[in-house]
N, CA, C and O atoms as a MOPAC input file, in Angstrom:
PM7 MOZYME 1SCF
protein

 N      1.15200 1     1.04800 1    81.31400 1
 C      0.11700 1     1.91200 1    80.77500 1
 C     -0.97600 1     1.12800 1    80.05300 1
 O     -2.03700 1     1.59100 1    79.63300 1
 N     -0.51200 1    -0.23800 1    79.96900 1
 C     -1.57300 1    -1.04900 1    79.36200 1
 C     -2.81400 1    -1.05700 1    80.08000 1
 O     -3.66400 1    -1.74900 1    79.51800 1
 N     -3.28700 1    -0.36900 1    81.41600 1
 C     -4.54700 1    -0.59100 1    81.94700 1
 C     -5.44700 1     1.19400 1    81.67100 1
 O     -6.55500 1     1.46200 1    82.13500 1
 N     -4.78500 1     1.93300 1    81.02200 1
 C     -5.23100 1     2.98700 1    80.43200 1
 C     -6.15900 1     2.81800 1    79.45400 1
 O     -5.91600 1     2.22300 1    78.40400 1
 N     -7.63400 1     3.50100 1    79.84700 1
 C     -9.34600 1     3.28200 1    78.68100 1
 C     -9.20000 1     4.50800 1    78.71900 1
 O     -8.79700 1     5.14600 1    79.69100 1
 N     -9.61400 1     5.07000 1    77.33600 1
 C    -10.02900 1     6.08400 1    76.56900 1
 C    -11.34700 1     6.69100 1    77.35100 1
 O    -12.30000 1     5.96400 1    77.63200 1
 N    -11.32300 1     7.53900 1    77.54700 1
 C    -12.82800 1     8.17100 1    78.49600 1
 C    -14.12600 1     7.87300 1    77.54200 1
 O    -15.17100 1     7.70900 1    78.17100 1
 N    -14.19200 1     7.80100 1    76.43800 1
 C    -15.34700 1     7.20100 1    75.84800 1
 C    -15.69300 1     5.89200 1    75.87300 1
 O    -16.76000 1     5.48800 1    75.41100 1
 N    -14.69400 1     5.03800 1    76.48900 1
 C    -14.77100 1     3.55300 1    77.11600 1
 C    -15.22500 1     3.60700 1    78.28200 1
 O    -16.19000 1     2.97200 1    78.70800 1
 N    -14.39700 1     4.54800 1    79.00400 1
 C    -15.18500 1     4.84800 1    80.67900 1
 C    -16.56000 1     4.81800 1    80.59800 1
 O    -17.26100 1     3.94700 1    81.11300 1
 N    -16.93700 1     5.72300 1    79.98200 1
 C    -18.10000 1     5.91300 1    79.62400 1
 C    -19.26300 1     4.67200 1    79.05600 1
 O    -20.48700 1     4.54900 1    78.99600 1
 N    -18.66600 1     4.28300 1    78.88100 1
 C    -19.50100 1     3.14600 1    77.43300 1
 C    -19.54600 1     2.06800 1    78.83500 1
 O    -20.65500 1     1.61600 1    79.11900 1
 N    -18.62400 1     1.75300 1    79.50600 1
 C    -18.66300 1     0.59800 1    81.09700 1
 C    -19.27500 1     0.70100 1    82.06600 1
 O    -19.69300 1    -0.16500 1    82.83400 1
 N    -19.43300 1     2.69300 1    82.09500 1
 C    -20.24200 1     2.90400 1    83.31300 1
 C    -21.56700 1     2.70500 1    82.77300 1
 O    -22.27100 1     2.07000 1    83.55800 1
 N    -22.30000 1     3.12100 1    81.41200 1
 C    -23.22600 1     3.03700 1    81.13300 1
 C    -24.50900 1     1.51800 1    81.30000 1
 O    -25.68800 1     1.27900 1    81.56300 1
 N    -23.03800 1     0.76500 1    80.87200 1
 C    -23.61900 1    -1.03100 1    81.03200 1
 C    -23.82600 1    -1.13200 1    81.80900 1
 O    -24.85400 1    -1.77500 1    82.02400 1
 N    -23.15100 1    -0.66600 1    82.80800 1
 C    -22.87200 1    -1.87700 1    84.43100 1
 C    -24.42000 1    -0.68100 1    85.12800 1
 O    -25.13000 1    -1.14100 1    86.02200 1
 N    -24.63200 1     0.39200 1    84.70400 1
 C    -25.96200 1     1.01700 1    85.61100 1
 C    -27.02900 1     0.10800 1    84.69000 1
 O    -28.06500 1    -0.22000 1    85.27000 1
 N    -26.83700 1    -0.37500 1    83.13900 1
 C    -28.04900 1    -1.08400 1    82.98700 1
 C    -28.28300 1    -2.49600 1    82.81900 1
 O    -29.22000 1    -3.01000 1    82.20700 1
 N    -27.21600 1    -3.14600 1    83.50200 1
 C    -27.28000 1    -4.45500 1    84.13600 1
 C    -27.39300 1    -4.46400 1    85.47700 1
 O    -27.92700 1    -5.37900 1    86.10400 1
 N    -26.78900 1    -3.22800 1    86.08200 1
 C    -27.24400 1    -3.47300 1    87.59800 1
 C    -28.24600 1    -4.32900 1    88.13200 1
 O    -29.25800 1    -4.34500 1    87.43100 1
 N    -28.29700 1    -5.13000 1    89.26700 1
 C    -29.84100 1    -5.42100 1    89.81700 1
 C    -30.32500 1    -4.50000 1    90.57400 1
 O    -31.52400 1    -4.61200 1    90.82900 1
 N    -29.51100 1    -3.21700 1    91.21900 1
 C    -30.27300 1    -2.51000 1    91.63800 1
 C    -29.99100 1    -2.58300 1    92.60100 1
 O    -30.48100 1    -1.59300 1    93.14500 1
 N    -29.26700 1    -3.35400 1    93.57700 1
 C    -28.70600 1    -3.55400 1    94.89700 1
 C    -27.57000 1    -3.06300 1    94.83000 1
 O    -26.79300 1    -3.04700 1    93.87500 1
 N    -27.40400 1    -2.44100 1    96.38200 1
 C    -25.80600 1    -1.62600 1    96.15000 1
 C    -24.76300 1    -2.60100 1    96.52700 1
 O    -25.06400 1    -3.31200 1    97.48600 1
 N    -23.35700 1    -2.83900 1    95.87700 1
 C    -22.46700 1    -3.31200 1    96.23100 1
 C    -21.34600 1    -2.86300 1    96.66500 1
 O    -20.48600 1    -3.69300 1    96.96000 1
 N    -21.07000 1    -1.47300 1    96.81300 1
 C    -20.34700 1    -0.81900 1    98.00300 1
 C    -20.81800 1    -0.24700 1    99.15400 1
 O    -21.99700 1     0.10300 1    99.21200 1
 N    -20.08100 1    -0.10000 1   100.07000 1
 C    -20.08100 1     0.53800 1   101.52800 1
 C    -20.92000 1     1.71300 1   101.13600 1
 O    -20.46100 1     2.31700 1   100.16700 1
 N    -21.92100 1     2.15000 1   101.58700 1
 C    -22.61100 1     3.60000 1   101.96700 1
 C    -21.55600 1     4.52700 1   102.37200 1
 O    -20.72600 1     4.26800 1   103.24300 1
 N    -21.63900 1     5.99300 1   101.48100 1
 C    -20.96800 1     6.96300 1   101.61400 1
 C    -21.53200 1     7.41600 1   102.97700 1
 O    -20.90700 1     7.49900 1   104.03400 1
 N    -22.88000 1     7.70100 1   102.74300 1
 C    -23.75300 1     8.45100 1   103.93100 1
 C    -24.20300 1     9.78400 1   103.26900 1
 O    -24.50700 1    10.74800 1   103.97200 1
 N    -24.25100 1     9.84100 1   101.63800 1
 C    -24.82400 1    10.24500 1   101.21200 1
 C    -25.69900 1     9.28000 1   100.44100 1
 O    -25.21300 1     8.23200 1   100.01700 1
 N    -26.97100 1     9.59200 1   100.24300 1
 C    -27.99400 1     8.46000 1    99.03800 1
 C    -27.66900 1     9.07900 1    98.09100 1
 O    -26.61700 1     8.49100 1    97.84100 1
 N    -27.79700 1    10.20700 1    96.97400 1
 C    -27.45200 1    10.45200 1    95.87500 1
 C    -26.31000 1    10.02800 1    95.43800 1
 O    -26.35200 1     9.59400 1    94.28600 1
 N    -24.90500 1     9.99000 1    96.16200 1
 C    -23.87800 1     9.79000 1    95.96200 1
 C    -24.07400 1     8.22200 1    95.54800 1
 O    -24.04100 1     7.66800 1    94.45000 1
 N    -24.26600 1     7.78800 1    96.71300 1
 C    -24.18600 1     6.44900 1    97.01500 1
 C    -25.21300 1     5.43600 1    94.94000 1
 O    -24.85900 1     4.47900 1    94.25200 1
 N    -26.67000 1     6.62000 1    94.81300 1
 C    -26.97500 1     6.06200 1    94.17700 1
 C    -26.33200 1     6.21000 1    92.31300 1
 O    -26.74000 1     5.52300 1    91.37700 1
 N    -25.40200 1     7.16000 1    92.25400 1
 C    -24.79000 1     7.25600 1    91.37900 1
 C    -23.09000 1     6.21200 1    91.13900 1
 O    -22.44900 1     5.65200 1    90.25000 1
 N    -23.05300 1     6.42700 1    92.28300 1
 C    -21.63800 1     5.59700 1    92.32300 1
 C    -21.25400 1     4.50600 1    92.59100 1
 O    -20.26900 1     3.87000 1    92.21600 1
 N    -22.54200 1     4.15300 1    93.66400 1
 C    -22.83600 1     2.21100 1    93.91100 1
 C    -22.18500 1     2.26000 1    95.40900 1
 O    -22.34900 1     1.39000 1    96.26500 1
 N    -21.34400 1     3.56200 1    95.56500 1
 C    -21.31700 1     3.44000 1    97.13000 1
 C    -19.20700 1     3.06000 1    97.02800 1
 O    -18.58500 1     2.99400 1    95.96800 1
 N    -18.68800 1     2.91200 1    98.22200 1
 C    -16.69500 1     2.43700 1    97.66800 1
 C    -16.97600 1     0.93600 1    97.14200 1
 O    -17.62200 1     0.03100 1    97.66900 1
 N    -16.50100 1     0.96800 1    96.32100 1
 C    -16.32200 1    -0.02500 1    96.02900 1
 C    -15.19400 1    -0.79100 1    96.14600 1
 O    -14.28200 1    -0.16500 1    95.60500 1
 N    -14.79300 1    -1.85400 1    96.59100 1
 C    -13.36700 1    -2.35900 1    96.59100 1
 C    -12.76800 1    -2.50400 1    95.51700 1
 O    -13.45200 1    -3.00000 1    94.62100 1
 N    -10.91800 1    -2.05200 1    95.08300 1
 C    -10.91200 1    -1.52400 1    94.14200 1
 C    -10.69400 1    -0.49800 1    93.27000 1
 O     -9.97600 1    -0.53900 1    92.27100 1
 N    -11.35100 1     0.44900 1    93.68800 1
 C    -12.20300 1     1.74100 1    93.68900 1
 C    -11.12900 1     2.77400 1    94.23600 1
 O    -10.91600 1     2.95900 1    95.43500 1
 N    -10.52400 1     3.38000 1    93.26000 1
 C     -9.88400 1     5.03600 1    93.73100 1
 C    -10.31800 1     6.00000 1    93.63000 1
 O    -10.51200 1     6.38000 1    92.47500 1
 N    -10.70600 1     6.91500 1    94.76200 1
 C    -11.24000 1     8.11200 1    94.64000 1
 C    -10.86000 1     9.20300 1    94.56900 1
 O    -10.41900 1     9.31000 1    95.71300 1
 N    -10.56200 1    10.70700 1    93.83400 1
 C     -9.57000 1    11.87100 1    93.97000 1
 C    -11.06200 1    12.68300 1    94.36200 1
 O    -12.14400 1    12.32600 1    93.89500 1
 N    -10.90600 1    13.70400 1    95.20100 1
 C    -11.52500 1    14.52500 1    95.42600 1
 C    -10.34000 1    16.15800 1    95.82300 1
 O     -9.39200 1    16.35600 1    96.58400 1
 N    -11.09400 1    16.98600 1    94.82400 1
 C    -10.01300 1    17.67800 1    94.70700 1
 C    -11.31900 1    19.03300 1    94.43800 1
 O    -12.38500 1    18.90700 1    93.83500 1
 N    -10.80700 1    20.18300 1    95.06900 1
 C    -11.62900 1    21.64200 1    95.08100 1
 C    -11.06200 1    22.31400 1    95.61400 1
 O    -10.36300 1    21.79400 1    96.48400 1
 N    -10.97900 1    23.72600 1    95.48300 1
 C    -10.13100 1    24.77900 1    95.90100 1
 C    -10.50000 1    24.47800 1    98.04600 1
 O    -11.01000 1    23.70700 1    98.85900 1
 N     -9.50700 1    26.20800 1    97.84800 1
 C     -9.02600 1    25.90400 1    98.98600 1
 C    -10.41900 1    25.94700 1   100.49100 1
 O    -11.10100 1    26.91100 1   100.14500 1
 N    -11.06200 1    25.39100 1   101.84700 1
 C    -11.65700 1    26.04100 1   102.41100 1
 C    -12.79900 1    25.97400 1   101.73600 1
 O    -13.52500 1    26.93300 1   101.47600 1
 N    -13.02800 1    24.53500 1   101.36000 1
 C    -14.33400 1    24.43600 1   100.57900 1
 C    -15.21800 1    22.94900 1   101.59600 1
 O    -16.41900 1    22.67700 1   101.61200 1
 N    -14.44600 1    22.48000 1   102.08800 1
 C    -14.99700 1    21.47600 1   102.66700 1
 C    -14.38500 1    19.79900 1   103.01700 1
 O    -14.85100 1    18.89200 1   103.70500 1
 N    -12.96400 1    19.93200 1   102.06800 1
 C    -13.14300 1    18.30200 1   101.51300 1
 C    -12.55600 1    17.29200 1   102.36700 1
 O    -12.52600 1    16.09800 1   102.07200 1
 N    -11.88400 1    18.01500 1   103.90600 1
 C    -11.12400 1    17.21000 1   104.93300 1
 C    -12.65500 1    17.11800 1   105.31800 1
 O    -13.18100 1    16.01000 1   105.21200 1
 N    -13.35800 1    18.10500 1   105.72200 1
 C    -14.73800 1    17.26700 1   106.70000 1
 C    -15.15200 1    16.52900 1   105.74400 1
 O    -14.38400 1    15.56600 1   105.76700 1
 N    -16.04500 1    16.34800 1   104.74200 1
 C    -16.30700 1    15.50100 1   103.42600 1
 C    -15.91200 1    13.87100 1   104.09700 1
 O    -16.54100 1    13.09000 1   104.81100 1
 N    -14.70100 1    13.84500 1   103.53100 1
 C    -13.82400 1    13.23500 1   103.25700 1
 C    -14.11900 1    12.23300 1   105.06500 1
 O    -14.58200 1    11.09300 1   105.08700 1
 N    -13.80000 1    12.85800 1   106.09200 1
 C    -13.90000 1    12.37300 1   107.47200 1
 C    -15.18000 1    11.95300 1   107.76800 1
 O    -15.25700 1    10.90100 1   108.40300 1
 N    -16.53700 1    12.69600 1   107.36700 1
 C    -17.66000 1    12.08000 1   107.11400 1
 C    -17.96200 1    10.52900 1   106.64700 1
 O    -18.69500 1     9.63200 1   107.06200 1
 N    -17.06800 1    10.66800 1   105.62700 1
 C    -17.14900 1     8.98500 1   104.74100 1
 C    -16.50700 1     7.74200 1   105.63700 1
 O    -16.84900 1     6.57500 1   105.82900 1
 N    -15.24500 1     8.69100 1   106.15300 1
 C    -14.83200 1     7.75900 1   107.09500 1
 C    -15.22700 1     7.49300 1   108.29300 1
 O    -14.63300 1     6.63700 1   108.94800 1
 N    -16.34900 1     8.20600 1   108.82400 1
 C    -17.20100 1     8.07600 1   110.17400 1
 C    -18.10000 1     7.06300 1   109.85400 1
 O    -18.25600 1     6.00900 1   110.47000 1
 N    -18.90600 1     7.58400 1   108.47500 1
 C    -19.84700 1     6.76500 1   107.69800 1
 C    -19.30100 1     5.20100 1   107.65900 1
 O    -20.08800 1     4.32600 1   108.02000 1
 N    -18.35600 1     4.93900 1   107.35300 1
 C    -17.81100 1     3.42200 1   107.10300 1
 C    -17.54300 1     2.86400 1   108.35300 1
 O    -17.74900 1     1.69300 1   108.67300 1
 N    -17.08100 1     3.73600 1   109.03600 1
 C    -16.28500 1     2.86700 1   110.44000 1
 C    -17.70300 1     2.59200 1   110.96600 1
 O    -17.78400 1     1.46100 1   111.44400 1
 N    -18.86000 1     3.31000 1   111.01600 1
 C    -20.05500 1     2.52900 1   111.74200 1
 C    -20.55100 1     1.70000 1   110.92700 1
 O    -21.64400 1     1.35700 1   111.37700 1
 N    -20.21900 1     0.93200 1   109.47300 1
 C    -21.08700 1     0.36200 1   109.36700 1
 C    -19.78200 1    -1.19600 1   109.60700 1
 O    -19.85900 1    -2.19700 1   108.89600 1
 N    -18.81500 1    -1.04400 1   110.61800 1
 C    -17.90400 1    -1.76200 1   110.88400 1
 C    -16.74300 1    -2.26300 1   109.99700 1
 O    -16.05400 1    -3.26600 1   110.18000 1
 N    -16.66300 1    -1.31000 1   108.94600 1
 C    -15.53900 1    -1.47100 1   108.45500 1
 C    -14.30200 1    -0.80800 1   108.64500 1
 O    -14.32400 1     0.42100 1   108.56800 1
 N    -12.89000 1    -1.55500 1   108.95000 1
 C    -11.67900 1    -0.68600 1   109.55100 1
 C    -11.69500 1     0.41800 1   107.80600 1
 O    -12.06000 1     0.21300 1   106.64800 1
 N    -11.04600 1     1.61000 1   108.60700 1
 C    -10.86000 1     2.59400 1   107.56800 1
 C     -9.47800 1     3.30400 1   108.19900 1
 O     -9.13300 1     3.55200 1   109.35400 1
 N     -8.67300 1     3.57200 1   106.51500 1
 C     -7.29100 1     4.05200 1   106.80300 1
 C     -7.32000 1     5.67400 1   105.99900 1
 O     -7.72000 1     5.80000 1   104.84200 1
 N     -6.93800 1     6.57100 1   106.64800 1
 C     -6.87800 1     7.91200 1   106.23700 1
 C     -5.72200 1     8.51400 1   106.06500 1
 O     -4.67100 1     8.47300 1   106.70600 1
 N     -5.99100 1     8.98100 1   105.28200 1
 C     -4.72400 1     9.48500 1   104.32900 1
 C     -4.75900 1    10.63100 1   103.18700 1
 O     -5.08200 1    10.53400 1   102.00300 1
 N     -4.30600 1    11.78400 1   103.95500 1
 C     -4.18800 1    13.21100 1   103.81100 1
 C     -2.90100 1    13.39100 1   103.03500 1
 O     -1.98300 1    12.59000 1   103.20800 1
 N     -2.77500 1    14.51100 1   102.09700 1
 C     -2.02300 1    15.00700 1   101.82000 1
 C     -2.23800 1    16.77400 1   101.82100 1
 O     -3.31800 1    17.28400 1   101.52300 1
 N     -1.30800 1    17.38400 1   102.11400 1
 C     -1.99800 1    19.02600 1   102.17500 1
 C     -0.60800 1    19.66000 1   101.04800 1
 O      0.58400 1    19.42400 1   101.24100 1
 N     -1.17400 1    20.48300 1    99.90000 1
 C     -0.40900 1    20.56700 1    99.31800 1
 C     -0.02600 1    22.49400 1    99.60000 1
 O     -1.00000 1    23.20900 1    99.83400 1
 N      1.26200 1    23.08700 1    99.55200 1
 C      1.14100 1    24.44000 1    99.71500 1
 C      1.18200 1    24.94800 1    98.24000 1
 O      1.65000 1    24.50600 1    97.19100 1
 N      0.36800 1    26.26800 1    98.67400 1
 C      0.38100 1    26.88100 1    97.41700 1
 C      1.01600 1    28.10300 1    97.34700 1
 O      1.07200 1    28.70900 1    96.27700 1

């Protein structure tokens, strides 16, 4: 649990690193630009949860990113979980 930051640390790291950025992206393109320009794009590293009710979108989403990556020639591994409710 020693790699556990307080969300006001989260905060305080993401803040630096957008104002040291140079401004060049250093992850893979989502294939969204907003996304991409808030988040820097996957970063290696980088865990993502995407989570929204049911029949909202997030397997296509989600398969998008991975269409998005595999053309820009990176192998991509997918990995679903479907939970019942």
């Amino acid at each position: 649990m020693k790699n556990l930051l307080h969300i006001s640390r989260c905060v305080e790291k993401f803040e630096d690193y957008h104002e040291n950025h140079s401004g060049g992206m250093s992850g893979m393109k989502t294939g969204i630009p907003k996304l991409d320009n808030s988040t820097d794009g996957f970063v290696p590293g980088q865990y993502w949860v995407l989570g929204a009710d049911s029949r909202i979108g997030k397997t296509t989403l989600c398969m998008n990113f991975s269409m998005h990556v595999a053309q820009q020639g990176k192998p991509v591994f997918y990995f679903i979980t479907e939970m019942n409710t």
